[in-house]
TINUTOR-13592 format. One record per residue (C-alpha): residue number from 1; residue in three letters; y, z, x. Coordinates in nm, 2 decimals. Each point is the difference from the previous one (the first is absolute). Example, Ala and Ser with C-alpha at 12.3 -4.5 7.8 and 13.67 -1.06 7.14 Angstrom:
BEGIN
<kolke i="1" aa="ALA" c2="-0.45" c3="0.78" c1="1.23"/>
<kolke i="2" aa="SER" c2="0.34" c3="-0.07" c1="0.14"/>
//
This chain:
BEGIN
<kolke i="1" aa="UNK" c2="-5.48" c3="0.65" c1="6.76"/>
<kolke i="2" aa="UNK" c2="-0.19" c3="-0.01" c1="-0.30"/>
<kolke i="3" aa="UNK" c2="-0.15" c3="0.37" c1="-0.13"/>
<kolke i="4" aa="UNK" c2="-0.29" c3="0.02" c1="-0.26"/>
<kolke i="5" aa="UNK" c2="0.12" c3="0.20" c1="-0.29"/>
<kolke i="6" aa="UNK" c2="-0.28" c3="0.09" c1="-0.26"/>
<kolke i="7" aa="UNK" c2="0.06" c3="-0.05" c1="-0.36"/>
<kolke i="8" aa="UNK" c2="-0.12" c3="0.22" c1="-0.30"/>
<kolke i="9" aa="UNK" c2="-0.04" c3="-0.14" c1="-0.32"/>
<kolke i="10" aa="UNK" c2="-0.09" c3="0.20" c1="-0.30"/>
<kolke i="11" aa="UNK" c2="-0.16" c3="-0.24" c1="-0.28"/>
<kolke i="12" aa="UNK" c2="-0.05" c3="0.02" c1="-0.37"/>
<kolke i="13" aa="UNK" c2="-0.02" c3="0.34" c1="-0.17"/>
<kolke i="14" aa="UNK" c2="-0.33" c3="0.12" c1="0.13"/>
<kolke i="15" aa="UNK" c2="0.18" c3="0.04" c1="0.36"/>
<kolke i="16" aa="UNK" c2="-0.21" c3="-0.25" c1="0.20"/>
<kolke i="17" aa="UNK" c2="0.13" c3="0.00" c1="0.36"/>
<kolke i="18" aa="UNK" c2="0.01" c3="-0.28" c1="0.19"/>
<kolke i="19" aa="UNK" c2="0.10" c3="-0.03" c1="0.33"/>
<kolke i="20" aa="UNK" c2="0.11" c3="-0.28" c1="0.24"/>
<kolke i="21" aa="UNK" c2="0.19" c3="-0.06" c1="0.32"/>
<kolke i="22" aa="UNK" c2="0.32" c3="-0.20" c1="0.04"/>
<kolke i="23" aa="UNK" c2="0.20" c3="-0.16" c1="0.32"/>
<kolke i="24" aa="UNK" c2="0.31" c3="0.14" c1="-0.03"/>
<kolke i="25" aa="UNK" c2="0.27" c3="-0.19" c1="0.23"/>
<kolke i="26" aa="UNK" c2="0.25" c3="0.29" c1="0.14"/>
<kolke i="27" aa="UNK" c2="0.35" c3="-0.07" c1="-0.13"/>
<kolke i="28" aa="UNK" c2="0.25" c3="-0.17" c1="0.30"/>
<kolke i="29" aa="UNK" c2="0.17" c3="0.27" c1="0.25"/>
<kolke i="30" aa="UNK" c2="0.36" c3="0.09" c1="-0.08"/>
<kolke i="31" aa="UNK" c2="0.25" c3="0.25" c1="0.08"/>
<kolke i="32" aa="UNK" c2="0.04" c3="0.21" c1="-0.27"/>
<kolke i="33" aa="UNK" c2="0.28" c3="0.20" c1="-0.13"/>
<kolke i="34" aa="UNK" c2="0.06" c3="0.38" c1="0.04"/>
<kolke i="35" aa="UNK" c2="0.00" c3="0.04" c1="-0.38"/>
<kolke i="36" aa="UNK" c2="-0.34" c3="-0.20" c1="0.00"/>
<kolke i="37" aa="UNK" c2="-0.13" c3="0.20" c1="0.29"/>
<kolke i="38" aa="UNK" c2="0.05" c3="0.32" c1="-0.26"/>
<kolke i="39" aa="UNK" c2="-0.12" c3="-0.10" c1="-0.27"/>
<kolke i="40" aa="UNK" c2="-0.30" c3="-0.20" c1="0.12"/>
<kolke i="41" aa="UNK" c2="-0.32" c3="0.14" c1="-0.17"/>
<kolke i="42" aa="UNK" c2="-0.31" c3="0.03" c1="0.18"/>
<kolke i="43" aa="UNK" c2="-0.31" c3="-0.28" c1="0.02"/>
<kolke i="44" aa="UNK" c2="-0.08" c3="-0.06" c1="-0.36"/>
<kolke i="45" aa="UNK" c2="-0.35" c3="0.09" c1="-0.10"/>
<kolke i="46" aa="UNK" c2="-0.26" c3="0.26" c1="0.09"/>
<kolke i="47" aa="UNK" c2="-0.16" c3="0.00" c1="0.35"/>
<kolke i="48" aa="UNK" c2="-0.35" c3="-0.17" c1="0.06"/>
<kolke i="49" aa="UNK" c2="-0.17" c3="0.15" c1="0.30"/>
<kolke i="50" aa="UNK" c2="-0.35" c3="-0.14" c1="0.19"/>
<kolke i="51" aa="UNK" c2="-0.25" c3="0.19" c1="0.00"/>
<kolke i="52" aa="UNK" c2="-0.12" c3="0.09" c1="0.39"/>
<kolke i="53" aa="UNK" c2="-0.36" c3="0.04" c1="0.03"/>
<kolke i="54" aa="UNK" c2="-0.13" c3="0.32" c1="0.25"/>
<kolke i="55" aa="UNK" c2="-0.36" c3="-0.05" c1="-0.10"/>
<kolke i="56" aa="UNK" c2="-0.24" c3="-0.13" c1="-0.19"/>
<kolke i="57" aa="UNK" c2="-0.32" c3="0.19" c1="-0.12"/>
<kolke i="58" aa="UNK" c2="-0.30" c3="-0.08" c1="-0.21"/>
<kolke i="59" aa="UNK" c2="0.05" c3="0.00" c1="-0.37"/>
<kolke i="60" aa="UNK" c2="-0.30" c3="-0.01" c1="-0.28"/>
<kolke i="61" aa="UNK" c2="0.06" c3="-0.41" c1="-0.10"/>
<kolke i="62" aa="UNK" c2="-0.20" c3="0.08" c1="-0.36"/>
<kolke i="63" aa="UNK" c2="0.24" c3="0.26" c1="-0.06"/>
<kolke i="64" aa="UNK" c2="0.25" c3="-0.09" c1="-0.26"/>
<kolke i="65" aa="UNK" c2="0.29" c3="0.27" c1="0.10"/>
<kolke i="66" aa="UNK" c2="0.24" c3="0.12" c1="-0.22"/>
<kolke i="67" aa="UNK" c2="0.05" c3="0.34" c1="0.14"/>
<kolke i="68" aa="UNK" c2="0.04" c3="0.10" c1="0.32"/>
<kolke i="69" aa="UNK" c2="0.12" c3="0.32" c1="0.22"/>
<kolke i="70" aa="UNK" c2="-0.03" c3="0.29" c1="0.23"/>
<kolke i="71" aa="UNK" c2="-0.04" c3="0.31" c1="-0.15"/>
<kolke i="72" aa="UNK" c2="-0.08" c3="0.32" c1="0.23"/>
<kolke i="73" aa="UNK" c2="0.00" c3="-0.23" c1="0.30"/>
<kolke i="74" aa="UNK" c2="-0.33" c3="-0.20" c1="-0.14"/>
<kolke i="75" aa="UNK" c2="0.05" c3="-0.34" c1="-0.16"/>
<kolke i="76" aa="UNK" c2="-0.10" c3="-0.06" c1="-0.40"/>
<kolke i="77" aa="UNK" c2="0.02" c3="-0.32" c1="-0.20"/>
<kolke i="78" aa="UNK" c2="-0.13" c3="-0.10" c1="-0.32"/>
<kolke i="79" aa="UNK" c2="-0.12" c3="-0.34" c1="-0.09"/>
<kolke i="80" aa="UNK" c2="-0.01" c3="-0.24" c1="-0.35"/>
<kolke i="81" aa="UNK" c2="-0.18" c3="-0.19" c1="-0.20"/>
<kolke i="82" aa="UNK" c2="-0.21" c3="0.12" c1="-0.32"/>
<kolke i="83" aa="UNK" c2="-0.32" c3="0.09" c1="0.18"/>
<kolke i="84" aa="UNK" c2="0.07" c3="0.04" c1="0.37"/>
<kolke i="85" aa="UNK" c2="0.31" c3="0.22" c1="-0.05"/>
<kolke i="86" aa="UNK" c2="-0.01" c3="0.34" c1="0.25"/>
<kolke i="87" aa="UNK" c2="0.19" c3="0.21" c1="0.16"/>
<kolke i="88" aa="UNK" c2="-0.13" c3="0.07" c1="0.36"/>
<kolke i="89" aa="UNK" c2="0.08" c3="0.16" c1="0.35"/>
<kolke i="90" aa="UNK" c2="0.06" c3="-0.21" c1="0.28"/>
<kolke i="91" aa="UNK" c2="0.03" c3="0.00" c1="0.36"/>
<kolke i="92" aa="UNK" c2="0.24" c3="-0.20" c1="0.13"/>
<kolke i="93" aa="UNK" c2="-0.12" c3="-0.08" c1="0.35"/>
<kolke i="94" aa="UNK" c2="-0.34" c3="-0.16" c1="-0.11"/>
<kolke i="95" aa="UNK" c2="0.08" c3="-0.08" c1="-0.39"/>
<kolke i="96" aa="UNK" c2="-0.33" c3="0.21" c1="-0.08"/>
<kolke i="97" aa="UNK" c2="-0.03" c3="0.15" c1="-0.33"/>
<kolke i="98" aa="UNK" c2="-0.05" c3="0.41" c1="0.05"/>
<kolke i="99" aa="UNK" c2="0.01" c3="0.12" c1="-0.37"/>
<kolke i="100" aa="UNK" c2="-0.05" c3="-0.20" c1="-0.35"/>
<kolke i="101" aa="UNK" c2="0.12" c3="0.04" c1="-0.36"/>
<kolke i="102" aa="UNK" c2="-0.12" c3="-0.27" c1="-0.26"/>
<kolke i="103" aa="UNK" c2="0.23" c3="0.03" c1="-0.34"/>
<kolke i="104" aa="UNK" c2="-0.18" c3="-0.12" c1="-0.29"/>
<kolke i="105" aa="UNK" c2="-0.10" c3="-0.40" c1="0.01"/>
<kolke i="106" aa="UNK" c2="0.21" c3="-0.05" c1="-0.31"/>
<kolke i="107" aa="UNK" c2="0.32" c3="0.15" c1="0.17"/>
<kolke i="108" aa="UNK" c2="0.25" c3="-0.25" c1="0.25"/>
<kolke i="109" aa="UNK" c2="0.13" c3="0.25" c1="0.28"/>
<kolke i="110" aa="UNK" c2="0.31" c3="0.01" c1="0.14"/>
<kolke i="111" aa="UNK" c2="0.27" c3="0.22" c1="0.21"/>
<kolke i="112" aa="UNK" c2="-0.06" c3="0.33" c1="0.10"/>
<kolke i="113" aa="UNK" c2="0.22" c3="0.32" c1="0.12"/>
<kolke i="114" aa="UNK" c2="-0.04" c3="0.28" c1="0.18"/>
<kolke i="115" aa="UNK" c2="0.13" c3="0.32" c1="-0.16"/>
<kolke i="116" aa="UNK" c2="-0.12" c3="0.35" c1="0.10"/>
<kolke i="117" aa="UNK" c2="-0.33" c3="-0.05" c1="0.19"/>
<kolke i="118" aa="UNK" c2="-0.10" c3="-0.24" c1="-0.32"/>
<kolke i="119" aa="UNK" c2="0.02" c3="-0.38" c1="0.01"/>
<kolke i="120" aa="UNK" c2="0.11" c3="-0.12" c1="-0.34"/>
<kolke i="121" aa="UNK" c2="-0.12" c3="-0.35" c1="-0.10"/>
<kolke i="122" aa="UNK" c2="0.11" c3="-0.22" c1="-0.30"/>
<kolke i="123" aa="UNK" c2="-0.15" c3="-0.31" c1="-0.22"/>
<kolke i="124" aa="UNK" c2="0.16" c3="-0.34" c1="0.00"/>
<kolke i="125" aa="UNK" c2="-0.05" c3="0.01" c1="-0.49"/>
<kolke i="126" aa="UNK" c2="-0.17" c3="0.27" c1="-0.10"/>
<kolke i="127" aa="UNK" c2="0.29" c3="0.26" c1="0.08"/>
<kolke i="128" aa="UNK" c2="-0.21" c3="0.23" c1="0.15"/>
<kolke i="129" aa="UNK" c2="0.00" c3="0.18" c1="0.36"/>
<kolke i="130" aa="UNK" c2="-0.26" c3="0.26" c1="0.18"/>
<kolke i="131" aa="UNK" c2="0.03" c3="0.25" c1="0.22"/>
<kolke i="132" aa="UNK" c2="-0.18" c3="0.06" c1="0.35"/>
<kolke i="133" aa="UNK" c2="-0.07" c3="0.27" c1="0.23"/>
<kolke i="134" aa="UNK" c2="0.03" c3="-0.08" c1="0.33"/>
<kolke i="135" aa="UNK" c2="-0.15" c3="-0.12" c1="0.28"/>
<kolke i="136" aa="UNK" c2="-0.30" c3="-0.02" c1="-0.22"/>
<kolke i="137" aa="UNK" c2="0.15" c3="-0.17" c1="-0.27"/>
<kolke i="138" aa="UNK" c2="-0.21" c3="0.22" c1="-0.28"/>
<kolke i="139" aa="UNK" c2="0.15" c3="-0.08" c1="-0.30"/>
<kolke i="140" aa="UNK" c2="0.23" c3="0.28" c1="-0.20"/>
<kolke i="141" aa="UNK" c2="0.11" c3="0.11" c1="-0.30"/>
<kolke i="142" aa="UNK" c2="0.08" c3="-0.19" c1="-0.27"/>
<kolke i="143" aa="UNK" c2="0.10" c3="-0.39" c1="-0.01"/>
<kolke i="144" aa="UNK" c2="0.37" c3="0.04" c1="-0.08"/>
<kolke i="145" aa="UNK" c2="0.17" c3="-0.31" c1="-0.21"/>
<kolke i="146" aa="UNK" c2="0.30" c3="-0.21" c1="0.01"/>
<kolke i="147" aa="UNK" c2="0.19" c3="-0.28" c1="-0.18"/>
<kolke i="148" aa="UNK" c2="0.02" c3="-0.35" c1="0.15"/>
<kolke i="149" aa="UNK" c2="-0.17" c3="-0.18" c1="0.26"/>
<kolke i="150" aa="UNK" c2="-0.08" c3="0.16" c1="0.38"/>
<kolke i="151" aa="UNK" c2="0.04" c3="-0.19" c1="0.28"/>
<kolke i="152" aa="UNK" c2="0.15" c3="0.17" c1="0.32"/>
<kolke i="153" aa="UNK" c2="0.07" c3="0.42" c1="0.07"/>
<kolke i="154" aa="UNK" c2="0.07" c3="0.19" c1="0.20"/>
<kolke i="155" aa="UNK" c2="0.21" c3="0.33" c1="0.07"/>
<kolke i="156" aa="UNK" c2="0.37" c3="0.14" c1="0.13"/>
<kolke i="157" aa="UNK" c2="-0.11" c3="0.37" c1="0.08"/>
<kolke i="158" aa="UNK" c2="0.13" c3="0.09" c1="-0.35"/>
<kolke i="159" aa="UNK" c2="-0.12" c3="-0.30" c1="-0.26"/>
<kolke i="160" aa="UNK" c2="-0.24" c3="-0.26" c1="-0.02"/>
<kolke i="161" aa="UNK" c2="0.15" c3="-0.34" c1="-0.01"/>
<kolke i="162" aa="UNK" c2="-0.22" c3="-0.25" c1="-0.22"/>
<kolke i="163" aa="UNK" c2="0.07" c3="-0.37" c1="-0.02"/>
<kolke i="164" aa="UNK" c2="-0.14" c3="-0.20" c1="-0.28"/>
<kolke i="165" aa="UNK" c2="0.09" c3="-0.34" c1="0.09"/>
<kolke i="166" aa="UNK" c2="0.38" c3="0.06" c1="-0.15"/>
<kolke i="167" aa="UNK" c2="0.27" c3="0.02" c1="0.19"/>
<kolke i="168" aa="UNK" c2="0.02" c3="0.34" c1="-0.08"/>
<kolke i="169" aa="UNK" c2="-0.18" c3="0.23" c1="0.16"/>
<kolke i="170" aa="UNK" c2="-0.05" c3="0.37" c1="-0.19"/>
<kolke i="171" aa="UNK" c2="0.08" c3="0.32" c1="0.14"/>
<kolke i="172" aa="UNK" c2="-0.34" c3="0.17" c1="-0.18"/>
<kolke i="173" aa="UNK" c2="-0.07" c3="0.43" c1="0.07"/>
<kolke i="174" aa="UNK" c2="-0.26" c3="0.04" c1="0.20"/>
<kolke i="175" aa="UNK" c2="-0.22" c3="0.25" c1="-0.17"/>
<kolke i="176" aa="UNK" c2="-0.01" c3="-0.11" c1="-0.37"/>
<kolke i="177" aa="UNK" c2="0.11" c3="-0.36" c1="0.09"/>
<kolke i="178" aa="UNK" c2="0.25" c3="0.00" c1="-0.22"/>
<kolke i="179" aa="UNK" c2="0.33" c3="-0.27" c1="0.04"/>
<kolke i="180" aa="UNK" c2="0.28" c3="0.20" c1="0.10"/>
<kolke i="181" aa="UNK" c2="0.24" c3="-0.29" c1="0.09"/>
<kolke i="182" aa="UNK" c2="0.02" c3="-0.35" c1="0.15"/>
<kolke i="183" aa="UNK" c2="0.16" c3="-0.21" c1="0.26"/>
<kolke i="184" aa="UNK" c2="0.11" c3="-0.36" c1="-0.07"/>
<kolke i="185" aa="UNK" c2="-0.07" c3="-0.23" c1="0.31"/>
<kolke i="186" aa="UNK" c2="0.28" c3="-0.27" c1="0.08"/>
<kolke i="187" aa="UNK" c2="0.02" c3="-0.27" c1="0.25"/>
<kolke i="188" aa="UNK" c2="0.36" c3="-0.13" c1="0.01"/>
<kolke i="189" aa="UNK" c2="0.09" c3="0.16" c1="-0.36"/>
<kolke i="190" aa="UNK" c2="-0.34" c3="-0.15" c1="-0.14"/>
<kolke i="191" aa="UNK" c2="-0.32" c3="0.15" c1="-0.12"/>
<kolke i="192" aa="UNK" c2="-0.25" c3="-0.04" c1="0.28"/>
<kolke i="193" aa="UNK" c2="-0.33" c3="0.00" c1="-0.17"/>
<kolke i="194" aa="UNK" c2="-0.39" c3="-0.04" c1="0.07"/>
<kolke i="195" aa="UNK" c2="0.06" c3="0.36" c1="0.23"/>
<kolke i="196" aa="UNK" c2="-0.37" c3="0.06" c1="0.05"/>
<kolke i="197" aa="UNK" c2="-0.14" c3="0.28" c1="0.29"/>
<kolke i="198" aa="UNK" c2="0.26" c3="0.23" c1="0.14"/>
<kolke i="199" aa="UNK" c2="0.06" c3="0.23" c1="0.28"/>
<kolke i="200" aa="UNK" c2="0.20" c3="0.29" c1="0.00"/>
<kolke i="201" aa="UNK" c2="0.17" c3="-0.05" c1="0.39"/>
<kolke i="202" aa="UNK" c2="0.26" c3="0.23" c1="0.14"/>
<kolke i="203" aa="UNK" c2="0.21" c3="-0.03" c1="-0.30"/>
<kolke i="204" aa="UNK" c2="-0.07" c3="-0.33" c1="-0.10"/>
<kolke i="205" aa="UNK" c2="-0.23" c3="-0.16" c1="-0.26"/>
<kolke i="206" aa="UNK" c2="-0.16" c3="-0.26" c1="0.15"/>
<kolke i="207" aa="UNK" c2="-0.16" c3="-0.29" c1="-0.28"/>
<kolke i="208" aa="UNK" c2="-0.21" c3="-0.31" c1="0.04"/>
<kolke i="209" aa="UNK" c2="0.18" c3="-0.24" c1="-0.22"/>
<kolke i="210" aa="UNK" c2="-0.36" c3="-0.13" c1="-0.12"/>
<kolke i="211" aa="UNK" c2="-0.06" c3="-0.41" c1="0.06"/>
<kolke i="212" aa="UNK" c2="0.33" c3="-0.02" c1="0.25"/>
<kolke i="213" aa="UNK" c2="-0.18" c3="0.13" c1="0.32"/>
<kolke i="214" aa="UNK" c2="0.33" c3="0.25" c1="0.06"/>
<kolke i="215" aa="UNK" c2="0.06" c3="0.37" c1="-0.06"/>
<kolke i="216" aa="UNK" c2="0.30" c3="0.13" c1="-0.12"/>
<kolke i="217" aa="UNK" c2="0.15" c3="0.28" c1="0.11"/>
<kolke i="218" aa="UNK" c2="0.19" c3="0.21" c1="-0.22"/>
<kolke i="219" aa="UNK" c2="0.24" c3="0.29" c1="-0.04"/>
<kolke i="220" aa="UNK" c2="-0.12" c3="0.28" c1="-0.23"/>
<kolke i="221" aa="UNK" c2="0.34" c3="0.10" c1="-0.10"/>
<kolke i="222" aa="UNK" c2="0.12" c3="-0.31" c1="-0.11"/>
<kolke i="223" aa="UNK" c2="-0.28" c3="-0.24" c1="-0.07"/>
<kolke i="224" aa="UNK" c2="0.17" c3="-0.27" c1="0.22"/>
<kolke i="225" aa="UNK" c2="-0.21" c3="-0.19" c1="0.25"/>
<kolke i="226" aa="UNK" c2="0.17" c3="0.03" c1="0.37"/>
<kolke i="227" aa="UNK" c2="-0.27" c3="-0.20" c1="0.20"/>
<kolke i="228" aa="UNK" c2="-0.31" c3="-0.23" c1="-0.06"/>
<kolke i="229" aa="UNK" c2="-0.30" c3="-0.01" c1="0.26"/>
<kolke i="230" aa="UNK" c2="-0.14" c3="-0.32" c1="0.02"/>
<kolke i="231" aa="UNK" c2="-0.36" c3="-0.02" c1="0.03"/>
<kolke i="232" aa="UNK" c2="-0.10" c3="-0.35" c1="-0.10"/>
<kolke i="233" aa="UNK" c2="-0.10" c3="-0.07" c1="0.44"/>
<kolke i="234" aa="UNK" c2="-0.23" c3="0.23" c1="-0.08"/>
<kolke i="235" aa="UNK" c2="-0.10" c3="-0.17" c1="-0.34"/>
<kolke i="236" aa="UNK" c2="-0.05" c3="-0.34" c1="0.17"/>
<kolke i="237" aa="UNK" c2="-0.18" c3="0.15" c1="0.33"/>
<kolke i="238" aa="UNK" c2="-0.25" c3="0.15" c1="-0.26"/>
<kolke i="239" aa="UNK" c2="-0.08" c3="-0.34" c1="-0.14"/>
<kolke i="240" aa="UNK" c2="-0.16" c3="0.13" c1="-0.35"/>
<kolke i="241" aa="UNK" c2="0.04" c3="-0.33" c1="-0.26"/>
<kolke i="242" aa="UNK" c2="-0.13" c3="0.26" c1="-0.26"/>
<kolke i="243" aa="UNK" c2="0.38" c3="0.01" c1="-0.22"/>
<kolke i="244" aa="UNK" c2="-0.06" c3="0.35" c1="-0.07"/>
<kolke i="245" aa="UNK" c2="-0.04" c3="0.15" c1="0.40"/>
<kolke i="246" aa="UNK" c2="0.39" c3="0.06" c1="0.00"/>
<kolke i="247" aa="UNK" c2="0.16" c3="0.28" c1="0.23"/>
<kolke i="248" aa="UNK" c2="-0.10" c3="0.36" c1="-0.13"/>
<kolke i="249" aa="UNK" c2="-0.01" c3="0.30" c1="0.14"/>
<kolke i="250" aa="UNK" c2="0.22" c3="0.19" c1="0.14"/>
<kolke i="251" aa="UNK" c2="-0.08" c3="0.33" c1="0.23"/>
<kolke i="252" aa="UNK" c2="0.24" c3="0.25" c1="0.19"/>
<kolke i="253" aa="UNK" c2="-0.18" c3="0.25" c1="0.28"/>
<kolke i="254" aa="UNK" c2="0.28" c3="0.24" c1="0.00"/>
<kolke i="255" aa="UNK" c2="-0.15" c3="0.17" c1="0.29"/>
<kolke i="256" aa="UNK" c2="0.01" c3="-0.29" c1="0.25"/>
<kolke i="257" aa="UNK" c2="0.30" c3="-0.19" c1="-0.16"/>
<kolke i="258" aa="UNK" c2="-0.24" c3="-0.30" c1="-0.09"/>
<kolke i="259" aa="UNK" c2="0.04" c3="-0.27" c1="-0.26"/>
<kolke i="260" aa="UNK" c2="-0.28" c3="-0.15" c1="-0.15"/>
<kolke i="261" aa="UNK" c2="-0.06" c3="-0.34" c1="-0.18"/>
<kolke i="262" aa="UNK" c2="-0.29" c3="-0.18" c1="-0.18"/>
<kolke i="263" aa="UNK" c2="-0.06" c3="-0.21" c1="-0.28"/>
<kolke i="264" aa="UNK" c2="-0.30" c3="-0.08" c1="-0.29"/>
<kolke i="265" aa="UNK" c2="-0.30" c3="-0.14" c1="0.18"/>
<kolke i="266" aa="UNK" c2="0.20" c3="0.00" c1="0.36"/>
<kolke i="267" aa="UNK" c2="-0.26" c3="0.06" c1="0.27"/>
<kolke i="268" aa="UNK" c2="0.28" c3="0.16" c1="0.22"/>
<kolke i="269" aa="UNK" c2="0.25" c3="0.31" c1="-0.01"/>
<kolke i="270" aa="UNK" c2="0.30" c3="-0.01" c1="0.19"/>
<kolke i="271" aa="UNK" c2="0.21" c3="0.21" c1="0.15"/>
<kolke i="272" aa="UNK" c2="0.35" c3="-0.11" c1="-0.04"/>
<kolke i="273" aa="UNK" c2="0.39" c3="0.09" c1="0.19"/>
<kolke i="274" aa="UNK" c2="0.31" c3="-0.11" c1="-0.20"/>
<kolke i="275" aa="UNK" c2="0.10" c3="-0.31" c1="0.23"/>
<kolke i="276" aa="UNK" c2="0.31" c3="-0.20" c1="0.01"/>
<kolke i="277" aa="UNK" c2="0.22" c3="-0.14" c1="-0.34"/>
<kolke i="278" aa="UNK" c2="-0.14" c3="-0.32" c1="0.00"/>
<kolke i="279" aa="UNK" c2="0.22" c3="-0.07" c1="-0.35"/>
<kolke i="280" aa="UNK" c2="0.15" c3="0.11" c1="-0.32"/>
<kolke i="281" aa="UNK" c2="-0.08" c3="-0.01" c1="-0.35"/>
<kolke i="282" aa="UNK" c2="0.21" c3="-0.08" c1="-0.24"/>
//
């Protein structure tokens, strides 16, 4: 029997990740000893699981996603790219956009968070983030500031989590958006970076690990990553040759128990299951 194992390798100090799969030949059968059969630790390595597709709906293929998520039982996302960045409603059956909000042609959007009957969008450089009142999306209040790059967001009921391409993702108050604490993300012991959108999912932050085509799912408490998704069928049935329409988006209905998938110029949202282990990475 020969099982495929996947391999993570974190290179250089920037924390590129590179990913690749391995024939592992299982070890010969033996009877082993009581003392071995006590002490035996479980399978090395964290559990890789397929992603099982339910459906597949129409998804904007100019829309360069970087946020994406139910709020209020209606679907948001907010696009990139300096000049055709927005943040817009969605419905998920037809793909059609309902409501629009342009940011600034100068500005590169990126995740947004629901918090309080506002969505709460930040900027990939300029460290600065906008409020919207919902479902219009009217922009509200003052733009609010941060330090650091924004990439991914989104929120755990109490905080909004903000990634910013680290592998640390900070723990920032949600009213004056102010960093209040941080969790450091590990794979095996070591720094898992590139965490890009995130989804706050019964307890669980779930991260696309940006350019692998997986999502890591991640414990809150401890920063430890107990289970990757792998999306990369989906990635290969999508057939983009454009390098930067990767896997992004990621969208919980909380309501129907749905899980959502998508990516940067992807003409298609899923709906995903959890499926089978079909590995470990290690």
């Amino acid at each position: 029997m020969v099982k495929t194992v996947l391999a993570l390798a974190i290179l250089g100090t920037a924390g590129v990740v590179a990913w690749r799969q391995e024939p592992v030949a299982a070890p010969r059968q033996a009877a082993p000893s009581a003392a071995a059969t006590q002490t035996a630790p479980a399978e090395a390595g964290v559990p890789v699981y397929a992603a099982t597709v339910v459906a597949r709906l129409p998804h904007d293929p100019t829309a360069f996603t970087e946020g994406l998520l139910f709020c209020n039982s209606a679907l948001y996302e907010s696009t990139g790219k300096e000049g055709a960045s927005d943040i817009r409603r969605v419905t998920p059956a037809d793909g059609k956009v309902v409501a629009r909000a342009r940011l600034s042609p100068e500005l590169f959007g990126e995740g947004i968070a629901c918090w309080q009957n506002r969505l709460l969008s930040v900027t990939w450089k300029t460290g600065i983030g906008f409020r919207w009142a919902l479902p219009g999306l009217q922009r509200t209040g003052a733009p609010f500031r941060y330090a650091g790059e924004g990439w991914g967001m989104t929120g755990d009921g109490r905080s909004i989590l903000l990634s910013d391409g680290s592998a640390t993702l900070r723990v920032m108050e949600p009213t004056r958006f102010v960093e209040r604490g941080r969790i450091a993300v590990k794979l095996n012991g070591r720094p898992l970076a590139k965490l890009n959108e995130l989804e706050y999912v019964r307890g669980r932050i779930l991260a696309n690990v940006w350019m692998s085509g997986f999502v890591a799912r991640i414990d809150p408490a401890t920063g430890k990553v107990d289970g990757l998704i792998d999306l990369r069928p989906l990635v290969a049935e999508i057939r983009n040759a454009d390098p930067d329409a990767v896997a992004n988006g990621i969208a919980y209905d909380p309501v129907g128990n749905r899980l959502f998938v998508t990516g940067k110029y992807w003409p298609t949202l899923f709906e995903i299951m959890l499926g089978d282990e079909v590995g470990r990475a290690r």
